[in-house]
Wavefront OBJ file of the C-alpha trace (Angstrom):
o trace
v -10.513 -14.434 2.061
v -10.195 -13.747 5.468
v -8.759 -17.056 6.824
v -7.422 -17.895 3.600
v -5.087 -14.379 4.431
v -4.648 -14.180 8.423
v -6.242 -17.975 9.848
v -4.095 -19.693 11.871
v -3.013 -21.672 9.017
v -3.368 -18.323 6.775
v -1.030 -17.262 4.162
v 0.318 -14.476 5.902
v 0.199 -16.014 9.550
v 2.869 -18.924 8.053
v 5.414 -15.906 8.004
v 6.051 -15.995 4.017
v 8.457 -13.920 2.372
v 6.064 -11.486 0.252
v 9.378 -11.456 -2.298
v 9.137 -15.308 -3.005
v 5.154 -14.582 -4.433
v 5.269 -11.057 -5.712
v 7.514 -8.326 -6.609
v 6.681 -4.788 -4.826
v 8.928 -1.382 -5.010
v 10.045 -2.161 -1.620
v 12.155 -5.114 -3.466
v 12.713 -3.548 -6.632
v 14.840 -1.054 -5.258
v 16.345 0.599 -2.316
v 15.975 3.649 -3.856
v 12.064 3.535 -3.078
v 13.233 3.830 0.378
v 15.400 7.143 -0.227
v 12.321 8.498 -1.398
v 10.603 7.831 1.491
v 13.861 9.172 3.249
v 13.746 12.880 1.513
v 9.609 12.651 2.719
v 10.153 12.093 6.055
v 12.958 14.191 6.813
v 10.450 17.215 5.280
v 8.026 16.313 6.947
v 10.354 16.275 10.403
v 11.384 19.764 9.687
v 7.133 20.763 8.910
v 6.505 19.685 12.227
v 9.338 21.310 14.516
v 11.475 18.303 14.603
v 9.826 16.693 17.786
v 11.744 14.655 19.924
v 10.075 11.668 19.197
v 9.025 11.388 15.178
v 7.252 8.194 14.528
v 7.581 5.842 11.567
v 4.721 3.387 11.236
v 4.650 0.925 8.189
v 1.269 -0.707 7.900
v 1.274 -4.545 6.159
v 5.345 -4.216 6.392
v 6.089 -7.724 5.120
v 9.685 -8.338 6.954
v 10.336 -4.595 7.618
v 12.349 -4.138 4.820
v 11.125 -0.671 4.005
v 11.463 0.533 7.635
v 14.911 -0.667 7.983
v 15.968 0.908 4.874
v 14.782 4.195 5.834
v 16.123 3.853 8.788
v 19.555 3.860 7.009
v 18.548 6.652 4.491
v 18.151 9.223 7.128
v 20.753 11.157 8.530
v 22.029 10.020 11.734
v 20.505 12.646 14.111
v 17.084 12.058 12.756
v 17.200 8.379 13.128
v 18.232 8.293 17.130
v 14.881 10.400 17.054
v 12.518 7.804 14.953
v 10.735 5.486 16.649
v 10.259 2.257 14.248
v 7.072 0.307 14.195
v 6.342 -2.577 11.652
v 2.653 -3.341 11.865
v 2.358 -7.126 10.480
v 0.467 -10.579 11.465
v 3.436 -12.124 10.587
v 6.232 -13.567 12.942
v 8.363 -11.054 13.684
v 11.870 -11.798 11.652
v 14.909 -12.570 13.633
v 16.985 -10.373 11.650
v 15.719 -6.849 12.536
v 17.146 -4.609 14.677
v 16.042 -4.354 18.246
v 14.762 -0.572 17.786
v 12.285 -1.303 15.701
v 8.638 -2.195 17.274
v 6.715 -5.262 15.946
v 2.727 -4.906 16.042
v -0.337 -5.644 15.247
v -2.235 -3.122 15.224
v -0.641 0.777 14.576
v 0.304 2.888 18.241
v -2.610 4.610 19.278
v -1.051 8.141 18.791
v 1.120 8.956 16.279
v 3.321 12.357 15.133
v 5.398 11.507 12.137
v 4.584 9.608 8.937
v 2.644 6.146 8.590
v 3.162 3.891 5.272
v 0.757 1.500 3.690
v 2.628 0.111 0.897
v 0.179 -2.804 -0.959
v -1.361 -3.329 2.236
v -5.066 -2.300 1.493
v -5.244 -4.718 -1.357
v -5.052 -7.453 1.207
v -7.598 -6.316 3.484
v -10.474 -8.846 2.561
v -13.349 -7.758 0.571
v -16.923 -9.342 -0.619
v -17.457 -9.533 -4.121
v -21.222 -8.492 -5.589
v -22.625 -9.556 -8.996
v -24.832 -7.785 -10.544
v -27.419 -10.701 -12.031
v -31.150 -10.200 -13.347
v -32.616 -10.123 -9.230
v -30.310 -7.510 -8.528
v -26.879 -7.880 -6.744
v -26.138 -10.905 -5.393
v -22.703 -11.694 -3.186
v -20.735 -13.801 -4.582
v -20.007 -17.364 -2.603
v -16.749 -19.716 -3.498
v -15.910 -23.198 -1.982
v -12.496 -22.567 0.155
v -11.249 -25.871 -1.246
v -11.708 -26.069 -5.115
v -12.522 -22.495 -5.873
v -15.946 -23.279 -7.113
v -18.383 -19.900 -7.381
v -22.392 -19.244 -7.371
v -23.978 -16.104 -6.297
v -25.858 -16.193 -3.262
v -27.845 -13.543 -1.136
v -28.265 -10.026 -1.670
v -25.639 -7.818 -0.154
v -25.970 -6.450 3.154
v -27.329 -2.897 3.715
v -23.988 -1.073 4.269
v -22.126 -2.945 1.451
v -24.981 -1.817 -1.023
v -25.092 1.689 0.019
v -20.890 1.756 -0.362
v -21.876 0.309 -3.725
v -24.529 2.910 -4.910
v -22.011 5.648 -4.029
v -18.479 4.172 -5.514
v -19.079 1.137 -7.504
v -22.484 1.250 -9.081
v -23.156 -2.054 -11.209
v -24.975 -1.527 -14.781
v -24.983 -5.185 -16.502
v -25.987 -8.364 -15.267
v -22.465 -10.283 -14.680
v -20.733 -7.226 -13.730
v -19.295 -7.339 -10.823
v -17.350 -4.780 -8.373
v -15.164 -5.532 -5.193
v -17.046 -3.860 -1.783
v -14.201 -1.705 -0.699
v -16.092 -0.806 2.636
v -13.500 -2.597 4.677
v -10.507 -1.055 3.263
v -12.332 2.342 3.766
v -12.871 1.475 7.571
v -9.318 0.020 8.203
v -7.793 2.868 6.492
v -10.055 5.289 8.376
v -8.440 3.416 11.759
v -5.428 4.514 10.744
v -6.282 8.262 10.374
v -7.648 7.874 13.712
v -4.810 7.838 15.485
v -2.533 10.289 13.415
v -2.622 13.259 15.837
v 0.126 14.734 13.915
v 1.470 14.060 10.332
v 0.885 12.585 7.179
v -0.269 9.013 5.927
v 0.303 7.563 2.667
v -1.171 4.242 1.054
v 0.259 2.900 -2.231
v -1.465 0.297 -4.210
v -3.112 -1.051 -6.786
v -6.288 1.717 -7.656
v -8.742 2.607 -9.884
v -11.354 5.500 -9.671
v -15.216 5.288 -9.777
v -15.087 6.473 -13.356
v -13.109 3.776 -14.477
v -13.501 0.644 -12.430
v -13.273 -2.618 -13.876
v -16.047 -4.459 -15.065
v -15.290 -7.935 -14.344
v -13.556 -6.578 -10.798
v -9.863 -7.668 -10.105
v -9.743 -10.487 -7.305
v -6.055 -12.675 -8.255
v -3.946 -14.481 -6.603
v -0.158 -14.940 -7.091
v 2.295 -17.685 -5.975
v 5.926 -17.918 -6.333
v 5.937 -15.230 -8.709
v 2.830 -15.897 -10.766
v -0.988 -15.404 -11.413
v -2.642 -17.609 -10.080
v -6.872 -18.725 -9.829
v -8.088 -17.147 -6.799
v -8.827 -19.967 -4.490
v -9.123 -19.042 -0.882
v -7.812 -21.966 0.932
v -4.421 -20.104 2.152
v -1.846 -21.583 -0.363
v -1.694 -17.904 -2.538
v -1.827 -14.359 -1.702
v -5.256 -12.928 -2.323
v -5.631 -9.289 -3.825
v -8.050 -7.161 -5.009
v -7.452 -3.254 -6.554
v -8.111 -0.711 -4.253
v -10.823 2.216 -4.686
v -8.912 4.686 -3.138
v -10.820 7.544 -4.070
v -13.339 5.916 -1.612
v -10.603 5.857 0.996
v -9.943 9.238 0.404
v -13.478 10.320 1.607
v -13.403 7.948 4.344
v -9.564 9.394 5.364
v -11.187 12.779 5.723
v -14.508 11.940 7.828
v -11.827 10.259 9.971
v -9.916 14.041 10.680
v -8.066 14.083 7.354
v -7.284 17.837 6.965
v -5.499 17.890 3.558
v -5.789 15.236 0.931
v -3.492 14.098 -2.300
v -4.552 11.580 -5.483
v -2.176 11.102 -7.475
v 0.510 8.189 -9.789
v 3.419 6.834 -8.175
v 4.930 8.213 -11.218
v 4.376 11.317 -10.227
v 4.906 11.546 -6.402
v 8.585 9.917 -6.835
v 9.699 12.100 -9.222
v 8.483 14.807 -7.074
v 11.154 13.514 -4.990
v 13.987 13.261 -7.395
v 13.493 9.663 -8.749
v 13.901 10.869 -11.861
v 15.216 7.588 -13.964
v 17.464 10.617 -15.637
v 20.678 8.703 -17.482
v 24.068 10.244 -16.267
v 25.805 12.631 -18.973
v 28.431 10.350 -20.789
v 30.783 12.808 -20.034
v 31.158 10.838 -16.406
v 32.173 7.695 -18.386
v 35.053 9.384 -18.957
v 35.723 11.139 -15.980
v 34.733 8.286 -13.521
v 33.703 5.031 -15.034
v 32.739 3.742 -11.585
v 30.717 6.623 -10.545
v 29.109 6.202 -14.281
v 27.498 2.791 -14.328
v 26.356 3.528 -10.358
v 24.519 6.467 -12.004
v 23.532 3.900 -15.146
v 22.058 1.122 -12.785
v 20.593 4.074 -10.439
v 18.772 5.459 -13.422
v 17.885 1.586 -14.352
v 15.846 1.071 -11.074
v 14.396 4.405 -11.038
v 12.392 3.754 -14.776
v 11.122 0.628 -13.353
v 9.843 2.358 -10.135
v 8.119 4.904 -12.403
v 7.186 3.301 -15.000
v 3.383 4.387 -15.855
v 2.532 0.755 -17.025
v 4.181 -0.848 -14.229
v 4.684 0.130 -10.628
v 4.661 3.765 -11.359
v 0.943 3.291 -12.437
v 0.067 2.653 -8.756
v -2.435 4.692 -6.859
v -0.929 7.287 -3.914
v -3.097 8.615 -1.033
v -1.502 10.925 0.447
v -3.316 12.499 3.651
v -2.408 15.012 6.725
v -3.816 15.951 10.035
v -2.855 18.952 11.791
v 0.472 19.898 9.197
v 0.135 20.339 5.314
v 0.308 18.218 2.585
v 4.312 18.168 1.965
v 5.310 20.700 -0.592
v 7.540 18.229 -2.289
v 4.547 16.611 -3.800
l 1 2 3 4 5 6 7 8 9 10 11 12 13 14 15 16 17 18 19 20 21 22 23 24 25 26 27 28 29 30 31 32 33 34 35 36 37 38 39 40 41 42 43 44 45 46 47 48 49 50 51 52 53 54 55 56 57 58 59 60 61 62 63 64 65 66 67 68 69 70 71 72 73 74 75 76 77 78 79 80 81 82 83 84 85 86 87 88 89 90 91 92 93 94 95 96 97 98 99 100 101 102 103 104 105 106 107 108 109 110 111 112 113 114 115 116 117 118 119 120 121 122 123 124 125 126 127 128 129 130 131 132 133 134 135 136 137 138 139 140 141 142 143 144 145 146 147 148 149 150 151 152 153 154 155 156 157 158 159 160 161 162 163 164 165 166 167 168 169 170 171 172 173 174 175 176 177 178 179 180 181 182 183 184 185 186 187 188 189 190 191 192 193 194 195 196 197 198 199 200 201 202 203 204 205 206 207 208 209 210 211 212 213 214 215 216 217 218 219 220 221 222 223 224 225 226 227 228 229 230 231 232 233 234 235 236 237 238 239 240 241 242 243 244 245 246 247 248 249 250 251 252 253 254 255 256 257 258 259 260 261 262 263 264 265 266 267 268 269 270 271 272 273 274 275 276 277 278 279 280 281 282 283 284 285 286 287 288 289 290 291 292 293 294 295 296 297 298 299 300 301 302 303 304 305 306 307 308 309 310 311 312 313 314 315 316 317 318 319 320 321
């Protein structure tokens, strides 16, 4: 999974367009972004509106969501961001000069730091559960091909015991012990602010039996075959995150929907009153196709079903969610 992602030859090292494979609410709407907007202006005023007020987006694809924050903010908070898009992709040619390309997050951030469907691309091992006990699961990079082979290693079964505990032989679970440690990373170097992952999730009473590795090309579901031609996914445990987050210097902590968080922060998918029809038909169908993109980013079966961690060092949780 790993050099089928981020080889040299690696699906996200070729510099793909994530929107030509999969559909996130980064491209579903720009009102996603807004959201984000309202956040991190609260969260600029919660922490004495510092001179410098950083914006880090983790797995940022082309930097769409950065730049469109960017232009959601009011002016005067802008010229005081400072932009990073953390990606192993080239950087695009289109983005503005202010914002930072990386690889790996600033050392020392005050502000607010975005994961959006990032940890469900940090590779993971799978484990099935078979009549010897777990066994990791192996797959030929070329065709696809699985068998199980040795027994987990020490740290991946004791992650196991605790989040993902397998009952049946055939049963098998996703070891989220990377994602825990690469979201822990991040934590590490939030002196002051809040961090947020959205993704794909499921909690220890309710993960799936089977587990959830897929892949998707140009648009569709696809077998997961790890030889670089698909994007590779896997749901997130972010409840394990969560605990990780806080051994990391996570003061306050948040679980909640996407549903919920973003109409904390007015995405309400509310239809305009028909009186506006009459009174401005323009302003009316903005409001219409406004309220259009807002039910699809909260819709509980769809995107609004995804997972939010929402975590702070050294300021609270913001009171908008």
């Amino acid at each position: 999974m790993t050099g089928a992602l981020y080889g040299e030859a690696g699906f996200y090292r070729r510099g793909e367009r994530p929107a030509a494979h999969f559909r996130t609410s980064v491209h579903a709407s720009s009102r996603y972004a807004a959201a984000f907007a309202r956040l991190l202006t609260e969260l600029d005023e919660a922490l004495g509106h510092p001179a410098g007020l950083d914006l880090v987006d983790v797995g940022a694809g082309r930097g769409e969501l950065t730049v469109e924050i960017m232009n959601s903010v009011a002016p005067d908070l802008a010229a005081r961001i400072r932009p990073t898009a953390v990606e192993v992709a080239p950087r695009p040619r289109d983005l503005p000069g202010e914002l930072a390309w990386a690889t790996e997050p600033p050392e020392d951030i005050i502000g607010l730091v975005i994961a959006n469907e990032w940890l469900d691309n940090v590779p993971v091992e799978v484990v099935e559960l078979t009549p010897q006990g777990p066994r990791t699961v192996l797959v030929d990079s070329a065709t696809g091909a699985e068998r199980v082979g040795p027994p987990p290693d020490p740290a991946d079964s004791e992650w196991l015991e605790r989040w993902w505990p397998l009952s049946e032989p055939g049963h098998r679970a996703e070891v989220g012990l990377p994602r825990c440690r690469a979201w822990a990373s991040v934590l590490t170097r939030l002196r002051r602010g809040v961090a947020i992952a959205v993704d794909y999730a499921h909690a220890r009473d309710s993960r799936p039996t089977f587990g959830t590795l897929t892949g998707y090309r140009d648009g569709h579901v696809v077998p997961p075959v790890p030889d670089g031609s698909c994007d590779l996914t896997a749901h997130v445990a972010l409840d394990a995150c969560a605990a990780s987050g806080e051994k990391a210097g996570a003061t306050a902590t948040l679980l909640t929907t996407q549903r919920t968080a973003l109409r904390s922060l007015g995405v309400t998918g509310s239809r305009p009153p028909l009186e506006l029809a009459r009174q401005d038909p323009q302003a009316y169908v903005a409001a219409l196709c406004a309220a259009g993109e807002d039910a699809e980013l909260i819709d509980p079966n769809g995107l609004g079903g995804f997972g939010w961690l929402v975590q702070a060092v050294g300021t609270g949780l913001p009171a908008s969610l």
